[in-house]
GUTINU-739341 format. One record per residue (C-alpha): residue in one letter; z, x, y negated. Coordinates in pm, whole numbers, plus 50000, padded with zeros to 5 digits. Each point is the difference from the previous one (the first is absolute). Layout:
N
<lumkol "A"; <Z; X; Y>> ...
//
This chain:
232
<lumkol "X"; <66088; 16134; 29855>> <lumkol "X"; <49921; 50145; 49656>> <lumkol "X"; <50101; 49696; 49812>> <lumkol "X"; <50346; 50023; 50225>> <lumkol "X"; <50307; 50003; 49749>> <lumkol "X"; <50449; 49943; 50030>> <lumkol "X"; <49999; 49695; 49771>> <lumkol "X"; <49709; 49813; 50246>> <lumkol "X"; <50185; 50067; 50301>> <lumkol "X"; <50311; 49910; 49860>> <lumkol "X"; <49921; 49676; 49871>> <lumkol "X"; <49845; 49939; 50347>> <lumkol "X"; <50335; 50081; 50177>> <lumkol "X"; <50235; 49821; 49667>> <lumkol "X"; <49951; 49682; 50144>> <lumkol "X"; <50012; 50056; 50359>> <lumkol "X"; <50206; 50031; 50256>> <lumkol "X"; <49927; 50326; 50102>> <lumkol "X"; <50234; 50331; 49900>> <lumkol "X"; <49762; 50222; 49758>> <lumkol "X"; <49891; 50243; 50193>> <lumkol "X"; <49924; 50338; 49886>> <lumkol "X"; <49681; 50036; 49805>> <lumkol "X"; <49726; 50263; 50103>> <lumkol "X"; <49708; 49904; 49773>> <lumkol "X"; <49696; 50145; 49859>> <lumkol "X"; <49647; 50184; 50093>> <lumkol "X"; <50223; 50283; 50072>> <lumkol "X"; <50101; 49822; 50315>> <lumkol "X"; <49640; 49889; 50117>> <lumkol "X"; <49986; 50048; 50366>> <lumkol "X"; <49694; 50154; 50056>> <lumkol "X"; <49826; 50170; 50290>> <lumkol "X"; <50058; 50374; 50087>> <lumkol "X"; <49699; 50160; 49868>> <lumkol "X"; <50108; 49852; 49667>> <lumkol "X"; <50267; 50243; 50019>> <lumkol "X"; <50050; 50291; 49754>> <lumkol "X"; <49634; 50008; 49885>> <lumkol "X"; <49937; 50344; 49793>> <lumkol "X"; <49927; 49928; 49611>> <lumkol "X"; <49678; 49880; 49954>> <lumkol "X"; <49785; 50218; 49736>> <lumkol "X"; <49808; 49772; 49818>> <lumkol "X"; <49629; 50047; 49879>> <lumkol "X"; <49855; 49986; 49684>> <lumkol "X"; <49731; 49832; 50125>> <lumkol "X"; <50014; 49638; 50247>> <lumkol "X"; <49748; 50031; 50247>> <lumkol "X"; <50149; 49769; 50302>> <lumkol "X"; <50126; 49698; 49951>> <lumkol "X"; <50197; 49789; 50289>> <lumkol "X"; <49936; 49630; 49948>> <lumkol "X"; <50274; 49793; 50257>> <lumkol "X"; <50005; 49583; 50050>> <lumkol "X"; <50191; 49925; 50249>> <lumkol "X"; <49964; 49869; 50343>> <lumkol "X"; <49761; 49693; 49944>> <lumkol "X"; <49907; 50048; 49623>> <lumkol "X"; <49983; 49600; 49983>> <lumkol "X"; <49851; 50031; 49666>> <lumkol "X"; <49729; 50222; 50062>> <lumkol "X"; <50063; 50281; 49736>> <lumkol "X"; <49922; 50261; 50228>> <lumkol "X"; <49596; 49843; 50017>> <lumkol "X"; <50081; 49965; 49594>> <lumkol "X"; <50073; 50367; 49921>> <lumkol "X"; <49712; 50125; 50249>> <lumkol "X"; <49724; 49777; 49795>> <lumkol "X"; <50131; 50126; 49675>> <lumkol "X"; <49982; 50349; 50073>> <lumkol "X"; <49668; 50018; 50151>> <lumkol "X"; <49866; 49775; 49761>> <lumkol "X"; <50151; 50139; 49686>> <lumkol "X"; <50221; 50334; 50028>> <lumkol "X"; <49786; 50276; 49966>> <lumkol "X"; <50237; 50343; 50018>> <lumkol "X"; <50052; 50257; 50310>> <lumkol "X"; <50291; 49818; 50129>> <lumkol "X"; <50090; 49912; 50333>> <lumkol "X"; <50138; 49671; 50081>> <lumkol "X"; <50211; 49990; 50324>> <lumkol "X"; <50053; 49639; 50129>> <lumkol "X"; <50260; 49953; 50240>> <lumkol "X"; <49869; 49692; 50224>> <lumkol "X"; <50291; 49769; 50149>> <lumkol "X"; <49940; 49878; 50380>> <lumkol "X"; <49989; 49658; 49850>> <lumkol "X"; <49720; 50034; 49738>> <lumkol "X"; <49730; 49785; 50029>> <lumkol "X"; <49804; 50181; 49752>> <lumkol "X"; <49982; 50300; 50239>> <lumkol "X"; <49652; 49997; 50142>> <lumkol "X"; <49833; 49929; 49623>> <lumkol "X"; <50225; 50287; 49807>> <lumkol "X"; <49867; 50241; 50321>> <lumkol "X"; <49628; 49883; 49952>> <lumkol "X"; <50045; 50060; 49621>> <lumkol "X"; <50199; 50338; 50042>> <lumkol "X"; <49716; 50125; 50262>> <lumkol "X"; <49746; 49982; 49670>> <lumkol "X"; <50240; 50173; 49734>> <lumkol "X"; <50208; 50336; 50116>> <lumkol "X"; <50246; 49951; 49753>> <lumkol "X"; <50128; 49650; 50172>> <lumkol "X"; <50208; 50182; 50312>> <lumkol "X"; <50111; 49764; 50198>> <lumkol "X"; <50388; 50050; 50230>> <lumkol "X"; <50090; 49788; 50274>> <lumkol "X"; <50278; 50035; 50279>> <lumkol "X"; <50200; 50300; 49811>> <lumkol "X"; <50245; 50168; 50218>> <lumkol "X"; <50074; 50291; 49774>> <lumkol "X"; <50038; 49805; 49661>> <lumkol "X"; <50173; 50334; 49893>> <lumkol "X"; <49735; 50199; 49950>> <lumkol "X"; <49779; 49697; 49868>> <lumkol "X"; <50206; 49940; 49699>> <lumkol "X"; <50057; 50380; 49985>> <lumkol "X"; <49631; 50058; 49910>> <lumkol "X"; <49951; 49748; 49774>> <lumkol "X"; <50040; 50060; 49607>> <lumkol "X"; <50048; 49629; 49908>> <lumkol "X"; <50134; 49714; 50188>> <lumkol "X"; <49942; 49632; 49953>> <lumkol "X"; <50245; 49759; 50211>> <lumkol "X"; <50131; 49667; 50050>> <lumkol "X"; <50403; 49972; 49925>> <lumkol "X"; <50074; 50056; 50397>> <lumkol "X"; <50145; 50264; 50138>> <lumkol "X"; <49712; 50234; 50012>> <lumkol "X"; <50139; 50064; 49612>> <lumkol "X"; <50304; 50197; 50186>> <lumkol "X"; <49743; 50212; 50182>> <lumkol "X"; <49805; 50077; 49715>> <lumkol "X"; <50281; 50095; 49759>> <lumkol "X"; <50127; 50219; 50280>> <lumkol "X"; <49648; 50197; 50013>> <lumkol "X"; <49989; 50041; 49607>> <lumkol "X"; <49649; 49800; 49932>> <lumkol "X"; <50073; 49837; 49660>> <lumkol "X"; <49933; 49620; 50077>> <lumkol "X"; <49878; 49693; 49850>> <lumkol "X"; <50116; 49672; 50176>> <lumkol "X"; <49938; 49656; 49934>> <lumkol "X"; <50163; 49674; 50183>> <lumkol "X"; <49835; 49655; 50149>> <lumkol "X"; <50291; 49858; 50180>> <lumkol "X"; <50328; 49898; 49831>> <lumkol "X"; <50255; 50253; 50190>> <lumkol "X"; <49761; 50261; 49842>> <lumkol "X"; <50037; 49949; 49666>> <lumkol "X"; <50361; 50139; 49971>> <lumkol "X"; <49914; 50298; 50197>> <lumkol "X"; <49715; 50061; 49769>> <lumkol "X"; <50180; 49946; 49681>> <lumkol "X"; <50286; 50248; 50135>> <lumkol "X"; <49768; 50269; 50069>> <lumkol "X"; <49833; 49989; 49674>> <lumkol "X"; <50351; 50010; 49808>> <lumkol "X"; <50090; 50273; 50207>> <lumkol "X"; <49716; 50234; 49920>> <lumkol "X"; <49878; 49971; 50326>> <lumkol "X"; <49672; 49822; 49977>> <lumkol "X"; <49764; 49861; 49772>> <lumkol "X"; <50037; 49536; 50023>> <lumkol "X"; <49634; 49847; 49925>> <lumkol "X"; <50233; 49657; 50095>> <lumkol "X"; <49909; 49688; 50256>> <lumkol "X"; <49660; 49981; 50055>> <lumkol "X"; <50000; 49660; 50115>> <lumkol "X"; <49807; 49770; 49794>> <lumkol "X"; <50156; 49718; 50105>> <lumkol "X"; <50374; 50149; 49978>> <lumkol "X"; <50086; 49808; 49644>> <lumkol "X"; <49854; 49690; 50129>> <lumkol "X"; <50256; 50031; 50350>> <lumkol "X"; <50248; 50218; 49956>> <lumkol "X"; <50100; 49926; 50370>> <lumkol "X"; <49629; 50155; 50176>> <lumkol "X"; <50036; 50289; 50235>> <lumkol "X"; <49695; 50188; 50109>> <lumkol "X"; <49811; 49708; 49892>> <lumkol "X"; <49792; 49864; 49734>> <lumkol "X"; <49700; 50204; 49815>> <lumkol "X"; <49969; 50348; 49783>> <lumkol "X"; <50053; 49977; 49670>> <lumkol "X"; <49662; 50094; 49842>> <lumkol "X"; <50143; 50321; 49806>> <lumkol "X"; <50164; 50145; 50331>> <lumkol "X"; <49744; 50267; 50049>> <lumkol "X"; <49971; 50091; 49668>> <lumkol "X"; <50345; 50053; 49907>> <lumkol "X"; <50056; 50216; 50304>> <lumkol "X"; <49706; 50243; 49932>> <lumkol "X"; <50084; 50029; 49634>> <lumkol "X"; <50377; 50066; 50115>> <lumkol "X"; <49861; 50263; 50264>> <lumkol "X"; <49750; 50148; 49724>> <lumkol "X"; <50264; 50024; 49725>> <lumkol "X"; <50265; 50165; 50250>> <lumkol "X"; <49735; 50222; 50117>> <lumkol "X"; <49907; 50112; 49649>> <lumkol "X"; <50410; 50063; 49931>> <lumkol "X"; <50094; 50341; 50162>> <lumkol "X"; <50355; 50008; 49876>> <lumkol "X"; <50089; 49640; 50077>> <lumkol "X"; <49896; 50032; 50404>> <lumkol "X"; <50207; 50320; 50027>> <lumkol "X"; <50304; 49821; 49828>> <lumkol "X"; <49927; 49696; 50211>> <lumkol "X"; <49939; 50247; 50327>> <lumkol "X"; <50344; 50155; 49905>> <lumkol "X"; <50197; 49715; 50009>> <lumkol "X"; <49911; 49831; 50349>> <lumkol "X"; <50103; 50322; 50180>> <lumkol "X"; <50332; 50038; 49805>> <lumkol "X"; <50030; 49645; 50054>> <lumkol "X"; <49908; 49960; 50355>> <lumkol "X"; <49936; 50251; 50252>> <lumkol "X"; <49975; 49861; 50311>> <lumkol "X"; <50393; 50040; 50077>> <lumkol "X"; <50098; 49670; 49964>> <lumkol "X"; <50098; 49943; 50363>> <lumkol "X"; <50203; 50270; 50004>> <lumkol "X"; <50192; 49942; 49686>> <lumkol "X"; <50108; 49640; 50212>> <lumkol "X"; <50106; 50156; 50248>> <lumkol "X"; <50241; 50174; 49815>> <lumkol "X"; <50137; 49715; 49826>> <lumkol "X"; <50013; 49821; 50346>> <lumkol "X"; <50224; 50342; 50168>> 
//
């Protein structure tokens, strides 16, 4: 994980009775599939015209249906908006209907080659899962958000690491219970703080190729291998 560090581990293993063992930690170390492997450099436009919007699985608090409102209701510019539609979404049939009226609402659903997806995209916008790994390995500067609590280190990590842009928990309901998983309602401002985060990153040329710099450097797809190593 991206938040992975010695001192956590260590205290983990301080009180236990388990010998340390040796510590391979980091992004750097992500496991990820093999067309995440040693993806050229992406060049980076000037100009954000695709934008990959991902959920999750079940999107349990319907921001998927919440972004898709808000941009055919209210952002008027040339963009496209990709939206990456998990098998659990009950949304699905509604964001379809509303993305056969607009063709700048594209709509993705059973992606084998995830690759080239996130490859042709100029902006990403993502949960705190895994698909983070996959996107820093393409080079698509990213903007990521958490509403579940094993998220909200991952998200926090990838911010202080220069690797994405954190609009926080979107949960509206998160400071109420703390303990709520996938559960619970958006937070009213959800939407809005992740297009103003995707329209300010857009509008910052140097900061994406920075950003887009530092996931590949960081983690390029040769995680596996690098364990396998340690393990020989």
């Amino acid at each position: 994980n991206a938040y992975a560090t010695s001192p956590l581990y260590e205290d983990l293993y301080r009180d236990s009775r388990v010998r340390m063992p040796q510590l391979i930690l980091g992004p750097t170390y992500a496991p990820l599939r093999s067309m995440f492997r040693g993806i050229e450099k992406k060049e980076q436009p000037e100009k954000v015209e695709n934008i990959l919007i991902s959920t999750g699985g079940s999107d349990g608090l319907h921001l998927t249906v919440a972004i898709v409102k808000a941009v055919v209701s209210s952002v008027k510019d040339e963009r496209f908006y990709h939206f990456l539609l998990g098998v659990m979404n009950a949304d699905k049939e509604f964001i379809q209907e509303l993305a056969e009226k607009d063709e700048h609402i594209v709509v993705h659903e059973n992606v084998t080659d995830m690759k080239s997806l996130i490859s042709s995209m100029d902006l990403a916008i993502s949960a705190a899962g895994s698909t983070l790994f996959e996107i820093s390995a393409c080079g698509v500067p990213l903007i990521t958000y958490a509403f579940a609590d094993n998220q909200l280190p991952g998200a926090e990590a990838f911010e202080r690491l220069g690797l994405a842009v954190n609009v926080g928990d979107l949960r509206a309901s998160a400071s109420i219970n703390p303990g709520l998983v996938m559960s619970g309602t958006l937070d009213p401002s959800a939407v809005d703080r992740i297009l103003k985060a995707a329209e300010e990153l857009s509008d910052n040329y140097e900061r994406r190729v920075m950003m887009a710099k530092q996931m590949q450097e960081m983690i390029d797809g040769f995680g596996a291998d690098r364990i396998v190593k340690e393990i020989l």
